[in-house]
DOVOFI-670389 format. One record per residue (C-alpha): z, x, y; residue in one letter; residue number from 1. Coordinates in pm, 1 decimal, decimal comma. Last residue first. Example, Ala and Ser with C-alpha at 12.3 -4.5 7.8 and 13.67 -1.06 7.14 Angstrom:
<atoms>
@w->714,0	u->1367,0	v->-106,0	r->S	k->2 .
@w->780,0	u->1230,0	v->-450,0	r->A	k->1 .
</atoms>
This chain:
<atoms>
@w->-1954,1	u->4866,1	v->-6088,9	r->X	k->359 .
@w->-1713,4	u->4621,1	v->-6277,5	r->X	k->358 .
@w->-1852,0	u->4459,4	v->-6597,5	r->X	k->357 .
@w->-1788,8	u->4126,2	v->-6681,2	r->X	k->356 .
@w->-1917,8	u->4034,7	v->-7052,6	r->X	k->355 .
@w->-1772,1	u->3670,3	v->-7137,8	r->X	k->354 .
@w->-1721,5	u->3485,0	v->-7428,7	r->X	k->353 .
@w->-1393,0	u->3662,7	v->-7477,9	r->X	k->352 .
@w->-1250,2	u->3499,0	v->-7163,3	r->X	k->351 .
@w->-1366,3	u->3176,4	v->-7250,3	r->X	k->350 .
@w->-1614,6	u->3005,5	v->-7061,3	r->X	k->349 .
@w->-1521,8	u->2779,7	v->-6746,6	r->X	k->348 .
@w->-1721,4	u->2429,9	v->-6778,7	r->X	k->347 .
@w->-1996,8	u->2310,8	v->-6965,8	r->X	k->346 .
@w->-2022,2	u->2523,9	v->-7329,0	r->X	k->345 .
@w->-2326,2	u->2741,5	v->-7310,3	r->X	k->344 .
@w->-2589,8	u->2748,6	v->-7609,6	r->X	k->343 .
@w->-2789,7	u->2995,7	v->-7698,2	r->X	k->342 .
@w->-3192,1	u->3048,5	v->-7755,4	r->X	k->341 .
@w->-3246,9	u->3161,2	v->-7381,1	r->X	k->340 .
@w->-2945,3	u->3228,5	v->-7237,4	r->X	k->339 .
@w->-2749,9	u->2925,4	v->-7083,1	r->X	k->338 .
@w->-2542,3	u->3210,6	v->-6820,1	r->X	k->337 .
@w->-2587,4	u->3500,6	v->-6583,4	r->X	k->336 .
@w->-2367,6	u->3626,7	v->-6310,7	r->X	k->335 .
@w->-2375,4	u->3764,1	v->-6026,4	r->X	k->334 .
@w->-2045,7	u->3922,4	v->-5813,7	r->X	k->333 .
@w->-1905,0	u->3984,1	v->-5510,7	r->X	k->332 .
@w->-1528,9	u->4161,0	v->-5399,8	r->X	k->331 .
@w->-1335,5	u->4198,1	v->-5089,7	r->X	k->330 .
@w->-1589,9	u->3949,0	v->-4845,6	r->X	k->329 .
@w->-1466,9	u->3960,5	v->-4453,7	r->X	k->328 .
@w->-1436,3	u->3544,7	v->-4373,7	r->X	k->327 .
@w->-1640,9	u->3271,5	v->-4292,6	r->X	k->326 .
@w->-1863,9	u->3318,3	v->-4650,0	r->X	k->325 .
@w->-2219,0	u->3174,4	v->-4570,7	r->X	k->324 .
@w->-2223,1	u->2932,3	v->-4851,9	r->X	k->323 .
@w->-2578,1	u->2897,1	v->-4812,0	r->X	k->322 .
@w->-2641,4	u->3246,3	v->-4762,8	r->X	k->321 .
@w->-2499,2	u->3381,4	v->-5054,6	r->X	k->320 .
@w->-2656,0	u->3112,8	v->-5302,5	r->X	k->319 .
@w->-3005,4	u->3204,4	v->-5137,6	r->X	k->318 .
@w->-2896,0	u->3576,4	v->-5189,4	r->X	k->317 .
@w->-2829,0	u->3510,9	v->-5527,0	r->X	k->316 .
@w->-3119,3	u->3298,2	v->-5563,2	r->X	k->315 .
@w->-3350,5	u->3527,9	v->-5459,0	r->X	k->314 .
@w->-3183,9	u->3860,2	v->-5630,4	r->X	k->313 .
@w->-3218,7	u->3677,6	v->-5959,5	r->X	k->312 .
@w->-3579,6	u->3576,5	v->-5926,7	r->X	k->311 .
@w->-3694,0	u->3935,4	v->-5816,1	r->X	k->310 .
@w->-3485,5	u->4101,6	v->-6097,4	r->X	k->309 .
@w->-3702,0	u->3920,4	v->-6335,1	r->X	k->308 .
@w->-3442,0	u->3879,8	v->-6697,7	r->X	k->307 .
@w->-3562,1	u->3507,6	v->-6674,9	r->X	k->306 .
@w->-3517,8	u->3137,7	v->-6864,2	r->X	k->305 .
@w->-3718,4	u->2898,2	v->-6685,6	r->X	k->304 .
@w->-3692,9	u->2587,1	v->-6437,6	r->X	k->303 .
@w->-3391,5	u->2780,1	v->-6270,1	r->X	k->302 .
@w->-3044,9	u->2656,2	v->-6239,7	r->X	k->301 .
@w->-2830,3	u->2717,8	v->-5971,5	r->X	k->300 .
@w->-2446,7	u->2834,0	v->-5924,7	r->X	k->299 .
@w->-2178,0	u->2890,4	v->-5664,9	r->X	k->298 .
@w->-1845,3	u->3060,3	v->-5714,7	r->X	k->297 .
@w->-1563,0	u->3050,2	v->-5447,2	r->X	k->296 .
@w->-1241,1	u->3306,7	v->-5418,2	r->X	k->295 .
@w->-1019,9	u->3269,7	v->-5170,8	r->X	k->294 .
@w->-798,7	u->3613,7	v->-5170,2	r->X	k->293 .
@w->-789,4	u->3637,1	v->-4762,8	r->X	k->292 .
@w->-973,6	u->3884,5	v->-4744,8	r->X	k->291 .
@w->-1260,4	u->3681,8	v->-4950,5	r->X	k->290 .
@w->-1387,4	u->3657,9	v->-5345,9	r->X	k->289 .
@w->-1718,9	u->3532,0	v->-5349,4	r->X	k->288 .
@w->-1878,7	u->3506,2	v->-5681,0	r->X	k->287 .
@w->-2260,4	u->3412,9	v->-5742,3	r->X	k->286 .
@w->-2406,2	u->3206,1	v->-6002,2	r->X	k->285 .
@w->-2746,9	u->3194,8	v->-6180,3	r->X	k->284 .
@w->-2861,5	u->2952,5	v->-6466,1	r->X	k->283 .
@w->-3156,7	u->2999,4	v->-6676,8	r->X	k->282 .
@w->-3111,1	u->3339,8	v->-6897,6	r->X	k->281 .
@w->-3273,0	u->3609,4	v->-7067,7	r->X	k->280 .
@w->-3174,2	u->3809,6	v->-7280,6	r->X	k->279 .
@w->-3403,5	u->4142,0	v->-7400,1	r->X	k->278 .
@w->-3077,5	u->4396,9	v->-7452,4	r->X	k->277 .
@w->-3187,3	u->4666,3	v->-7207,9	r->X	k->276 .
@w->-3323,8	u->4352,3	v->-7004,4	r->X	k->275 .
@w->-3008,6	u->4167,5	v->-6929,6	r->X	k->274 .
@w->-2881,7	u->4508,3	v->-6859,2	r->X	k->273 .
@w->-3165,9	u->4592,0	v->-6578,9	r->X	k->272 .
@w->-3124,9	u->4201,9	v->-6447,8	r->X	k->271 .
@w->-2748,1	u->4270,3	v->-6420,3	r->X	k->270 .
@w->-2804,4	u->4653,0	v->-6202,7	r->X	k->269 .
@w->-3053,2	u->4477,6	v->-6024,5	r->X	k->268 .
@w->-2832,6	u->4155,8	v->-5940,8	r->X	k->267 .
@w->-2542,0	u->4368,8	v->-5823,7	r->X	k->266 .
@w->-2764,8	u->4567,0	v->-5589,0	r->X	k->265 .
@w->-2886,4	u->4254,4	v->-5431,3	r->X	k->264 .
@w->-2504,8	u->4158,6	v->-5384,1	r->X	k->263 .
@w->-2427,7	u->4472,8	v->-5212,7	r->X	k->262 .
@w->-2752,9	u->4436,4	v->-4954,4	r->X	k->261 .
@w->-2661,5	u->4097,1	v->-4952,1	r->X	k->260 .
@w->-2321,0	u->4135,2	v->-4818,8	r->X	k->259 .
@w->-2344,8	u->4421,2	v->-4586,3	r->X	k->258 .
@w->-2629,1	u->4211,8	v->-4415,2	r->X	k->257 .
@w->-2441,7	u->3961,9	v->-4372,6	r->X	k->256 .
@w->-2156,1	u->4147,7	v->-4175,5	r->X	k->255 .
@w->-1821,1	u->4189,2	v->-4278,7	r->X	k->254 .
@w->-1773,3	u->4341,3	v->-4605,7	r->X	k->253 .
@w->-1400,2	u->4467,3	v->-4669,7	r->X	k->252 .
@w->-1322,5	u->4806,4	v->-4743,6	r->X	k->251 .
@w->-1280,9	u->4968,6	v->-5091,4	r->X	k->250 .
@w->-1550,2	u->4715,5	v->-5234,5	r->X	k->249 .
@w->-1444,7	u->4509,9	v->-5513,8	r->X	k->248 .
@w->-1760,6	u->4485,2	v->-5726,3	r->X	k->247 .
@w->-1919,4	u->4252,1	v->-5978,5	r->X	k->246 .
@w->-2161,4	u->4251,8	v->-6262,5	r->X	k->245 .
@w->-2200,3	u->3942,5	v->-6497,9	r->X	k->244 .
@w->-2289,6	u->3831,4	v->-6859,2	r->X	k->243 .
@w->-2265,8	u->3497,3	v->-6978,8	r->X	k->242 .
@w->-2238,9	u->3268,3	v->-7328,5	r->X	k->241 .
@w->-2136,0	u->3678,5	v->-7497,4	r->X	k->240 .
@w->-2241,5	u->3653,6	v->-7880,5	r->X	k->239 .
@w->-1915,5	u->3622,1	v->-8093,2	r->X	k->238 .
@w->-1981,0	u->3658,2	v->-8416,2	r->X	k->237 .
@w->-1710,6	u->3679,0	v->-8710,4	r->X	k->236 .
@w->-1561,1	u->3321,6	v->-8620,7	r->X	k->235 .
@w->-1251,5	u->3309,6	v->-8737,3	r->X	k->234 .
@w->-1084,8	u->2932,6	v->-8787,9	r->X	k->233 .
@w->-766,6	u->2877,7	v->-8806,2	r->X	k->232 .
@w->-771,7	u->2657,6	v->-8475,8	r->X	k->231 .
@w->-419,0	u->2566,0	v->-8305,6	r->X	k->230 .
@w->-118,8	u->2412,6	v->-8334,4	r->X	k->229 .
@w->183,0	u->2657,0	v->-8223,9	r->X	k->228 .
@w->420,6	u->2337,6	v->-8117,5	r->X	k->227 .
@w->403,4	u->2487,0	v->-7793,8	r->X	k->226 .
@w->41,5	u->2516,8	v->-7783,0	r->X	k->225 .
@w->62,6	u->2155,6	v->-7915,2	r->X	k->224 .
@w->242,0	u->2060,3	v->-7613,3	r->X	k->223 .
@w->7,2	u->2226,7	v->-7370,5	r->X	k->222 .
@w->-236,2	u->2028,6	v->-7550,5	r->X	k->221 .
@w->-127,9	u->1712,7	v->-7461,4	r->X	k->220 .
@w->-102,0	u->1743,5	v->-7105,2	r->X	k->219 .
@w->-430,9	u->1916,9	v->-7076,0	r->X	k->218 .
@w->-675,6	u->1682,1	v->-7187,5	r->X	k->217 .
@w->-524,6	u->1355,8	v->-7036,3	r->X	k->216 .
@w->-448,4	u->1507,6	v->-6742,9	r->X	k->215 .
@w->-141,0	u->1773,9	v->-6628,9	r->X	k->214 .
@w->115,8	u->1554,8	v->-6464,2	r->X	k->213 .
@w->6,7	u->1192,7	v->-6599,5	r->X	k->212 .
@w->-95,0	u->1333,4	v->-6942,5	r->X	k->211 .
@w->205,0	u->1551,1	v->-6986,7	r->X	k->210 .
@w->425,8	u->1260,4	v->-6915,4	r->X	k->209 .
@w->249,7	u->1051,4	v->-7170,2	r->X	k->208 .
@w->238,4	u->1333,1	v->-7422,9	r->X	k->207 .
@w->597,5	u->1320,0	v->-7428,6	r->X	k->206 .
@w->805,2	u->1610,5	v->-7411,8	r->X	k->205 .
@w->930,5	u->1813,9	v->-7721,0	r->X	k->204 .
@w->783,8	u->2073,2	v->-7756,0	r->X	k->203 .
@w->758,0	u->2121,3	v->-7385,4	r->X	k->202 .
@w->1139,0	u->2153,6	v->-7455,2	r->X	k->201 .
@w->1115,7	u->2408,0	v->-7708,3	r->X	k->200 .
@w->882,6	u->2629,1	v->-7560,6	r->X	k->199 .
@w->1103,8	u->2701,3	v->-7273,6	r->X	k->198 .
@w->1149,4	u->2584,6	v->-6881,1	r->X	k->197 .
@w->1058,1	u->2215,9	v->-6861,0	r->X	k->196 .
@w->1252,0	u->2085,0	v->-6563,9	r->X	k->195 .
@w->935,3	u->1949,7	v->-6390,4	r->X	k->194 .
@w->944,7	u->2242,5	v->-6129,3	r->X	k->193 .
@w->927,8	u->2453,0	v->-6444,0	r->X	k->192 .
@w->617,6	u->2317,4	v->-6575,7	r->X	k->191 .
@w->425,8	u->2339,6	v->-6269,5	r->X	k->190 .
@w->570,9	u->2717,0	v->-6253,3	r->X	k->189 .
@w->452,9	u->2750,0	v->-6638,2	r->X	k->188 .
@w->88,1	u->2578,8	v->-6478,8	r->X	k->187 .
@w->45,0	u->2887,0	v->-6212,4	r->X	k->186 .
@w->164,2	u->3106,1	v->-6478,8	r->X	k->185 .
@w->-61,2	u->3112,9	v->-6699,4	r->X	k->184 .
@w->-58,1	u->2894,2	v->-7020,5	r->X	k->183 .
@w->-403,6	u->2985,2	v->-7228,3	r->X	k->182 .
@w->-203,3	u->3237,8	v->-7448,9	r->X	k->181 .
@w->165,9	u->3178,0	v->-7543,4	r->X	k->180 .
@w->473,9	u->3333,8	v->-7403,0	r->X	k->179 .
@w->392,1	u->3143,2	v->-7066,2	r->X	k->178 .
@w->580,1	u->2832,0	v->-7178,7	r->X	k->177 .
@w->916,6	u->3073,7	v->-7128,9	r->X	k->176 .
@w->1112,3	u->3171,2	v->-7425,4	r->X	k->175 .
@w->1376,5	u->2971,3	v->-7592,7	r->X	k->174 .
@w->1145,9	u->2837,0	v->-7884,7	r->X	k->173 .
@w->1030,5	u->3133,5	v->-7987,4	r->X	k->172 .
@w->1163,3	u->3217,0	v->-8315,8	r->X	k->171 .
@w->1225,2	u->2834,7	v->-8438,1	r->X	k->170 .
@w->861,1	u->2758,3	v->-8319,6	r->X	k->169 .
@w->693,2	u->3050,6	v->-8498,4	r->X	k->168 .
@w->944,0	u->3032,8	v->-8809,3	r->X	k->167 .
@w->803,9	u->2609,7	v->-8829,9	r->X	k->166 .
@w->401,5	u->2766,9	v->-8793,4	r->X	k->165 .
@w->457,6	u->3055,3	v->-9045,5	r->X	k->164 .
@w->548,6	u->3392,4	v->-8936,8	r->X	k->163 .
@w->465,7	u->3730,5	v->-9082,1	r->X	k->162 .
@w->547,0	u->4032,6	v->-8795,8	r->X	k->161 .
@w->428,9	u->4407,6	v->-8820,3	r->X	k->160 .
@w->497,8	u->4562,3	v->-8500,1	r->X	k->159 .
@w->399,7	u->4951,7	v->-8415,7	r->X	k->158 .
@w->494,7	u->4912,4	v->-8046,1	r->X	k->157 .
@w->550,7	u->4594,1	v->-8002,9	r->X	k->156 .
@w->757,1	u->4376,6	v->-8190,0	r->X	k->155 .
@w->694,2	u->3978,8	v->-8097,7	r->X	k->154 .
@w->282,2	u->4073,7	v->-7963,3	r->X	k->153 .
@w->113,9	u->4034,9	v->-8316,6	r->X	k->152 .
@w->337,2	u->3734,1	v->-8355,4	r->X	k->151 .
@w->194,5	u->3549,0	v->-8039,4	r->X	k->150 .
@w->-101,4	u->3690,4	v->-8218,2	r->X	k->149 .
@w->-74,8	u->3506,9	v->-8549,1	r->X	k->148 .
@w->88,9	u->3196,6	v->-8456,7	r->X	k->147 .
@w->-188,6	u->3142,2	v->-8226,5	r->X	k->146 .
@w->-481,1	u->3221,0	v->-8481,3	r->X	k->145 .
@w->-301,8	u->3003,6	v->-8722,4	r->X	k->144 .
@w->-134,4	u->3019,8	v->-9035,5	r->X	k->143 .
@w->45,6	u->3318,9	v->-8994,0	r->X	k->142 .
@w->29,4	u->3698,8	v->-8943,7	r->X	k->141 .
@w->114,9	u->3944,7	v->-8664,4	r->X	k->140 .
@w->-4,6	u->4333,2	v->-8682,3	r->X	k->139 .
@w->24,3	u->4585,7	v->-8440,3	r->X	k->138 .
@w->-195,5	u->4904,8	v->-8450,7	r->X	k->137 .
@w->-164,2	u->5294,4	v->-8377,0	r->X	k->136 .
@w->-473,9	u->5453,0	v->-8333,7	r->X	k->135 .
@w->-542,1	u->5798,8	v->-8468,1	r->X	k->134 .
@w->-840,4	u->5750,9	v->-8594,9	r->X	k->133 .
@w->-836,7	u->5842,3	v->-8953,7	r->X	k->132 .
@w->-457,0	u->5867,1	v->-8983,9	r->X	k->131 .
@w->-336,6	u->5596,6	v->-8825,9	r->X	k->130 .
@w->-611,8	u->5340,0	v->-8886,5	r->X	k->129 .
@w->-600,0	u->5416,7	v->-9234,0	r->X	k->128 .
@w->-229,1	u->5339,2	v->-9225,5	r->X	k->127 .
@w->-300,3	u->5047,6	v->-9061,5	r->X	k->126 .
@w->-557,1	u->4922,9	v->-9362,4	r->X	k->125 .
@w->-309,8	u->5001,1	v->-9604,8	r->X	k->124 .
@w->-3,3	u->4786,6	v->-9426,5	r->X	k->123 .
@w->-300,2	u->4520,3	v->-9398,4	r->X	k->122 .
@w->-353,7	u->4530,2	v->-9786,9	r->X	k->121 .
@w->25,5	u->4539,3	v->-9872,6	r->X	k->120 .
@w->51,3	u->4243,5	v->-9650,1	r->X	k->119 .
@w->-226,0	u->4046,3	v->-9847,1	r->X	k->118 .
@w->-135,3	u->4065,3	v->-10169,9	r->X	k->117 .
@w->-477,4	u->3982,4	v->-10277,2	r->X	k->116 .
@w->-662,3	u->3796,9	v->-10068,2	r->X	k->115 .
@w->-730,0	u->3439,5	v->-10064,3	r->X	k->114 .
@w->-708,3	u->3319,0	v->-9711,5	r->X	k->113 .
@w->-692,9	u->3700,6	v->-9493,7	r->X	k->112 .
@w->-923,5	u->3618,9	v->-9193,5	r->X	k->111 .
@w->-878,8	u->3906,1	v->-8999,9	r->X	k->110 .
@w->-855,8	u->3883,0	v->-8610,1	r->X	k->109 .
@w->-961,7	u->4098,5	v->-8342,1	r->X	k->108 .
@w->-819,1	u->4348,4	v->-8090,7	r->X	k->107 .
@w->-894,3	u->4662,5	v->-7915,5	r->X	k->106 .
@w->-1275,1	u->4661,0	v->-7795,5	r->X	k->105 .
@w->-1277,0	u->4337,9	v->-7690,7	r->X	k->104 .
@w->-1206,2	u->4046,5	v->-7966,4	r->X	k->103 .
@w->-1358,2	u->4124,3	v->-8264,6	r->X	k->102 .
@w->-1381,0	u->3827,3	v->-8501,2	r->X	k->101 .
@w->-1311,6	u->3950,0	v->-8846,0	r->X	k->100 .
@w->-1421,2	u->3764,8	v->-9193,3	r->X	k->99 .
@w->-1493,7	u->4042,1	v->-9510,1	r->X	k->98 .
@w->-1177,1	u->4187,1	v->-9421,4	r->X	k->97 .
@w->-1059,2	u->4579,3	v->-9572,7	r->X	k->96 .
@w->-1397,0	u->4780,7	v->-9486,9	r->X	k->95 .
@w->-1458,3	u->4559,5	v->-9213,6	r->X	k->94 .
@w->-1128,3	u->4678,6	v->-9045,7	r->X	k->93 .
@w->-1218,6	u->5074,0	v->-9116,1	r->X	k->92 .
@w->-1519,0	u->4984,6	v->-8920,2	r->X	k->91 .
@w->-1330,6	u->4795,1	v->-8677,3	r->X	k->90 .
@w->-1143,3	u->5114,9	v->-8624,8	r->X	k->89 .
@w->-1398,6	u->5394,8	v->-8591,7	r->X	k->88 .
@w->-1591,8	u->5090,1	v->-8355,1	r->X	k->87 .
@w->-1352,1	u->5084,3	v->-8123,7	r->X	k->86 .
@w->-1308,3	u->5505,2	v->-8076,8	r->X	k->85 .
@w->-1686,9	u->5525,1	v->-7932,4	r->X	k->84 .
@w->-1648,2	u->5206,3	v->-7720,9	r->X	k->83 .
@w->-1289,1	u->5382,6	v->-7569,6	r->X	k->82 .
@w->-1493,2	u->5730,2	v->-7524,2	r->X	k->81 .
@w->-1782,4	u->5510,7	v->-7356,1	r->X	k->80 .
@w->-1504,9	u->5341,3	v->-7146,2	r->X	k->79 .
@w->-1370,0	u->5633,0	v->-6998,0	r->X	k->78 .
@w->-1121,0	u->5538,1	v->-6732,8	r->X	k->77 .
@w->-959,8	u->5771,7	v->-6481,2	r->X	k->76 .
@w->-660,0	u->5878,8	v->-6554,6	r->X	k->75 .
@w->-363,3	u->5853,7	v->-6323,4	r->X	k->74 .
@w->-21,8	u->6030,5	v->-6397,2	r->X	k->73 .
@w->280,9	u->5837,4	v->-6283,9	r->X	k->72 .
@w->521,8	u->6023,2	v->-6095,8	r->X	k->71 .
@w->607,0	u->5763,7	v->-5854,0	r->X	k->70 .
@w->630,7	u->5508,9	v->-6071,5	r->X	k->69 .
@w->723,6	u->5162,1	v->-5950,7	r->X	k->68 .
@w->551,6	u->5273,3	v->-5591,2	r->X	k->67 .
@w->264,6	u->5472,4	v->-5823,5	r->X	k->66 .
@w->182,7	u->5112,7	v->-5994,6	r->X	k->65 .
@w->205,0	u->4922,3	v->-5659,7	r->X	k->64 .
@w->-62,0	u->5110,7	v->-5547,3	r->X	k->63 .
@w->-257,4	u->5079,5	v->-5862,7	r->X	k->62 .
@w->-278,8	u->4682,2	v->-5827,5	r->X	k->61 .
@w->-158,0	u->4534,5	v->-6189,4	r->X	k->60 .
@w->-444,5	u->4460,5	v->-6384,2	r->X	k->59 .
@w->-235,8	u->4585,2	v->-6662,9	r->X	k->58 .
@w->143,6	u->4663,2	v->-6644,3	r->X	k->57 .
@w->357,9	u->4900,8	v->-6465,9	r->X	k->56 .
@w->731,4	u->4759,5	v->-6506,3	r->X	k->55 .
@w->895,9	u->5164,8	v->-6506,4	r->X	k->54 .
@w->912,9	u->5138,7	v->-6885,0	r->X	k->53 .
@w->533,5	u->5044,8	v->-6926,0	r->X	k->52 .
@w->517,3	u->5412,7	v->-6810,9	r->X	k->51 .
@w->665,9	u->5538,4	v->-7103,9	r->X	k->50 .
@w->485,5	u->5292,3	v->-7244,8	r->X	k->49 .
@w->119,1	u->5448,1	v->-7165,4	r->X	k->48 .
@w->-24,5	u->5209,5	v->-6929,2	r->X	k->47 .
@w->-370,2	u->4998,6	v->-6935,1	r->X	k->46 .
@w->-655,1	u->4879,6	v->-6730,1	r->X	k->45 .
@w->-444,2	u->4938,9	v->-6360,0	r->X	k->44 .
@w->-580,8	u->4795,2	v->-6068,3	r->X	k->43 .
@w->-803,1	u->5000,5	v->-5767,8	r->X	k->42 .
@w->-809,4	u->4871,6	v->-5431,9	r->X	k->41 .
@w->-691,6	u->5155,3	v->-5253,6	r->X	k->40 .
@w->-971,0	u->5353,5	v->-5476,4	r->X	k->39 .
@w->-820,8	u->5607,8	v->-5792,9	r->X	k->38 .
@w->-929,1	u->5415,5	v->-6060,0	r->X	k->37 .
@w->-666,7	u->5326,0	v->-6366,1	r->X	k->36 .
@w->-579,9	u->5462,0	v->-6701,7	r->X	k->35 .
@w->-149,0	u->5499,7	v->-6619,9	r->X	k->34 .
@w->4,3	u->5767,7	v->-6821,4	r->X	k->33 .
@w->387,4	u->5807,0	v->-6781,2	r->X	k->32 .
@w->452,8	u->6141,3	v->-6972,5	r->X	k->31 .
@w->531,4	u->6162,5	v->-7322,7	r->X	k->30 .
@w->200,9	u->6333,3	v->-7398,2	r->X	k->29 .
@w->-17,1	u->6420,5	v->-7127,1	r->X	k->28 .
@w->-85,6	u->6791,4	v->-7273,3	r->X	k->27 .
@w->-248,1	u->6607,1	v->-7545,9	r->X	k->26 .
@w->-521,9	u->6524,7	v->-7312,0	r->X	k->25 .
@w->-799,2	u->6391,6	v->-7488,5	r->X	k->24 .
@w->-577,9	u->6211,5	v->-7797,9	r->X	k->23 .
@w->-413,6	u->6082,4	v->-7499,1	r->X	k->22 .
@w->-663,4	u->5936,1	v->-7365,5	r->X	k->21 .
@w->-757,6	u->5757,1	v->-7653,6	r->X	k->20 .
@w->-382,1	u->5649,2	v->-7650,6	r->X	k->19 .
@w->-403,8	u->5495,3	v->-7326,8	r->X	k->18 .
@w->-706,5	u->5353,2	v->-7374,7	r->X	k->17 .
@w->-521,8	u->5145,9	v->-7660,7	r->X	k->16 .
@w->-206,3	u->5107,3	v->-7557,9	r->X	k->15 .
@w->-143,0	u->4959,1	v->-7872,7	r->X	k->14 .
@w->-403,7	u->4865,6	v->-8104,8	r->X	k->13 .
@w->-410,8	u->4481,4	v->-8171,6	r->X	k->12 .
@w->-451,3	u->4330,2	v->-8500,3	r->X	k->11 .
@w->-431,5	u->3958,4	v->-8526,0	r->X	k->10 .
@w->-395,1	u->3825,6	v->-8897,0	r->X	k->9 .
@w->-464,4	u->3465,9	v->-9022,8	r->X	k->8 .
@w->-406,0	u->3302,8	v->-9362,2	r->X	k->7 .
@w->-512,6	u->2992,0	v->-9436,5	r->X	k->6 .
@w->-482,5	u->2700,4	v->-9715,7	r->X	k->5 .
@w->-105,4	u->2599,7	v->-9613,3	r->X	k->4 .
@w->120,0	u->2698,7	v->-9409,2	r->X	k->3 .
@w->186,3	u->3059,7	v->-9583,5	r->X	k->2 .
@w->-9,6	u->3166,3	v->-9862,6	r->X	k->1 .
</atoms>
């Protein structure tokens, strides 16, 4: 066992609605397959990599997509056929890992403390991904979560890297702060302008400067992010804290009325969800995204926990009008959060304890 009492993998199947899609269209193979809408304000979910080799990337505008490749071929997504193929494989995952938290519908990790030769077992279990579902998978290993899926990401397509915590650091320690999860880019450019451009050296900067630059919080664990510290802990359910619908509209939304009519709509197609899967919650938000890309989110909580479409369109709308947005609106959104019977951390949820859907 590597670092100590735990052993984490991260398995992540690459290009995964790509390669779903391509299992539908066969005919597409080896071309440059982008899964994206077909609206001028439409963003790319995933690429094939011969398309990857032209710099398309997820949630990268589709315009700009066709402008780095011109003969890209756009699919539309299919997200029941992706849901349908998801659980094939974490299935087959189950059947090898008694601990997995699934993470989407293409990635989770596998708690693998005290198994049996546990690379020949994952090398099994991708084979069985290969030929039962035709997935292909990338594997990264170590003592962490982080280790594991920075390593997961180190050799892709097909990768199968084992790291412990001191290989992590020696391996990476030239690239960019951004190379690990949780440090976008907005805080690597913060980074840079204070002379700290790879792993290594925010590795080794005080915790005092971090502190006075990024806050007490922050500064400190951007440096054990660097120092791949993290949680080794899998947690095998992961019940969504909020749930949300939102829309970017093709043209902008100017008037009022255009506003709440689309944001009504939003909170009827959430409250008919909520109640397809009986939750209930007590806090509502709106989000306001303008022209201009300012984006705002206002919330309110209620006395009781509801699912009632009528309560939810009130308060978005009352949420709506009180910030009465000064500029053309691109996208809106309603969301629902401290569910009835759950708890809901204070402050910006995780991205995997979240269920955004786009409509």
């Amino acid at each position: 066992m590597i670092g100590g009492s735990r052993l984490i993998a991260h398995l992540d199947l690459d290009a995964f609605y790509a390669t779903v899609e391509l299992q539908r269209r066969p005919e597409l193979k080896g071309l440059p397959v982008v899964v994206s809408g077909s609206g001028p304000r439409a963003v790319v979910t995933t690429a094939s990599y011969e398309a990857r080799k032209f710099g398309v990337g997820s949630a990268m505008p589709t315009s700009r997509a066709l402008r780095l490749c011109p003969d890209a071929v756009l699919v539309p997504p299919d997200f029941e056929a992706y849901r349908a193929v998801s659980r094939k494989v974490m299935d087959l995952v189950r059947g090898t890992v008694d601990l997995v938290e699934v993470l989407g519908l293409d990635e989770a990790y596998l708690d693998l403390s005290g198994m049996h030769s546990p690379k020949a077992a994952m090398r099994r279990l991708i084979h069985q991904i290969r030929t039962q579902t035709g997935m292909q998978a990338s594997v990264g290993i170590g003592p962490n979560k982080l280790v594991a899926k920075v390593a997961s990401d180190a050799e892709k397509p097909a990768g199968f890297v084992l790291l412990t915590q001191a290989e992590a650091c020696a391996r990476f320690a030239g690239h960019p702060p951004s190379l690990v999860p949780g440090i976008g880019d907005k805080t690597a450019e913060k980074l840079e302008r204070l002379g700290i451009r790879t792993l290594a050296e925010l590795a080794a900067t005080p915790d005092d400067l971090l502190a006075s630059q990024f806050g007490e919080r922050q500064g400190p664990w951007l440096r054990s992010r660097a120092r791949f510290e993290a949680s080794s802990h899998v947690t095998p359910v992961r019940v969504a804290v909020s749930e949300s619908r939102e829309s970017t509209f093709d043209v902008d939304l100017a008037s009022i009325e255009e506003q709440e009519a689309a944001l009504a709509r939003l909170a009827e197609k959430l409250c008919a969800g909520l109640a397809k899967h009986e939750r209930t919650g007590r806090t509502i938000a709106i989000k306001v995204r303008l022209d201009d890309w300012t984006t705002i989110t206002r919330a309110r909580t209620v006395p009781a926990a509801t699912n009632e479409v009528d309560v939810v369109r009130r308060v978005a709308l009352e949420l709506l009008r009180e910030y009465a947005p000064p500029r053309p609106v691109r996208l809106l959104g309603v969301r629902m959060g401290s569910f009835a019977g759950e708890t809901e951390a204070d402050g910006p949820a995780a991205p995997a304890g979240q269920l955004a859907l786009e409509v």
